[in-house]
VEXDREN-252094 format. One record per residue (C-alpha): x, z, y. Coordinates in pm, whole numbers, padded with zeros to 5 digits, always signed. Each point is the difference from the previous one (the first is absolute). Example, Ala and Ser with C-alpha at 12.3 -4.5 7.8 and 13.67 -1.06 7.14 Angstrom:
+01230+00780-00450+00137-00066+00344
END
This chain:
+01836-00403-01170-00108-00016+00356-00315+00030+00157-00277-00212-00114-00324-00155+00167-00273-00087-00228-00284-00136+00023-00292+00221-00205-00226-00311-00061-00156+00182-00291-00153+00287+00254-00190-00264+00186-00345+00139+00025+00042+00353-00111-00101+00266+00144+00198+00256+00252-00117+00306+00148-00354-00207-00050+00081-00335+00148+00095-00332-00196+00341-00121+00068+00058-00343+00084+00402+00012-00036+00209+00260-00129+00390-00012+00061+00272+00279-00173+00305+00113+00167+00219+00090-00295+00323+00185+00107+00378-00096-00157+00176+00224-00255+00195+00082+00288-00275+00043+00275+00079+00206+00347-00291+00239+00032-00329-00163+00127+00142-00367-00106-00326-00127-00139-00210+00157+00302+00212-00179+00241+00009-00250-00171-00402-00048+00018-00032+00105+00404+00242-00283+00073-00214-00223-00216-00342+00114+00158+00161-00004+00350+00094-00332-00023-00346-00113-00089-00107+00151+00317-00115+00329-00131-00001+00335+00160+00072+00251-00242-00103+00370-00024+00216+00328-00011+00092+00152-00361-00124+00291-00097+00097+00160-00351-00101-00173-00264-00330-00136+00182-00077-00347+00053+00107-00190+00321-00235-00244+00157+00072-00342+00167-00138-00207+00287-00009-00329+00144-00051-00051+00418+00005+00430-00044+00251+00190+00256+00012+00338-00236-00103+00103-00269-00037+00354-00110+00095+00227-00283-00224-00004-00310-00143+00322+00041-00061-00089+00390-00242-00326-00081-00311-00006-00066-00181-00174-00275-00143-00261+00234+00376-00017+00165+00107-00020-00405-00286-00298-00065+00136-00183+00317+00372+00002-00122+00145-00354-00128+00168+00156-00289+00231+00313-00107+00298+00089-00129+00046+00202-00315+00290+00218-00162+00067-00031-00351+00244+00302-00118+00028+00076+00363+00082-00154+00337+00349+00148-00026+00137-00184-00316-00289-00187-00182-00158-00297+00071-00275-00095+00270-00293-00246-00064-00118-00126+00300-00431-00086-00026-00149-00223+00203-00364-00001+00035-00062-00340+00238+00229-00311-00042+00332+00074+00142+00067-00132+00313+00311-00236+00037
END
C-alpha cells in the first residue's frame, strides 16, 4: 500500500482545539513509508494551495496561513495568532511514522 489522501468528510463541523472544521484531509503513510512520508506529504499539499506553513515542534500542533510570510511554532503563537490561523495540521501516532490530518477552519483556498 502506498500513501493515501482522504478526504475526512465525516469531520466536517467538529470541533478542534475549539474551532469547527470546515474540511478535514488525512495523510496516511504506505506499509513501506520513508520517515515523515505522510507529513510531507501534507506540506506539499498545503503549499500548493498557497499556504504558509508553521515549524514542528514535538508532538504539538502546526498552524497554517494563507497571504502569511511565517508562521511560528505552537508554543510561540498566541491564542489570537491561533484564532487567526486558516487551519492546522495534526499527528496521529506521530509526525515521524503515523498519519497527519490536515484541519481547515475557512474554505480552502484553490
Amino acid at each position: 500500500m502506498k500513501l493515501e489522501q482522504i478526504e475526512r468528510e465525516e469531520q466536517i463541523g467538529k470541533e478542534f482545539l475549539g474551532r469547527k472544521a470546515s474540511r478535514v484531509v488525512e495523510f496516511k503513510p504506505g506499509d513501506s513509508a520513508s520517515t515523515f512520508e505522510a507529513y510531507y506529504a501534507a506540506d506539499t499539499f498545503l503549499k500548493s494551495l498557497g499556504y504558509e506553513t508553521g515549524s514542528m515542534c514535538g508532538l504539538d500542533p502546526i498552524g497554517f496561513a494563507h497571504n502569511c510570510d511565517y508562521v511560528a511554532k505552537w508554543y510561540n503563537l498566541s491564542s489570537s495568532d491561533k484564532n487567526s490561523l486558516d487551519g492546522i495540521v495534526l499527528q496521529m501516532g506521530g509526525f515521524r511514522e503515523g498519519s497527519v490530518l490536515v484541519v481547515f477552519f475557512n474554505e480552502p483556498h484553490k
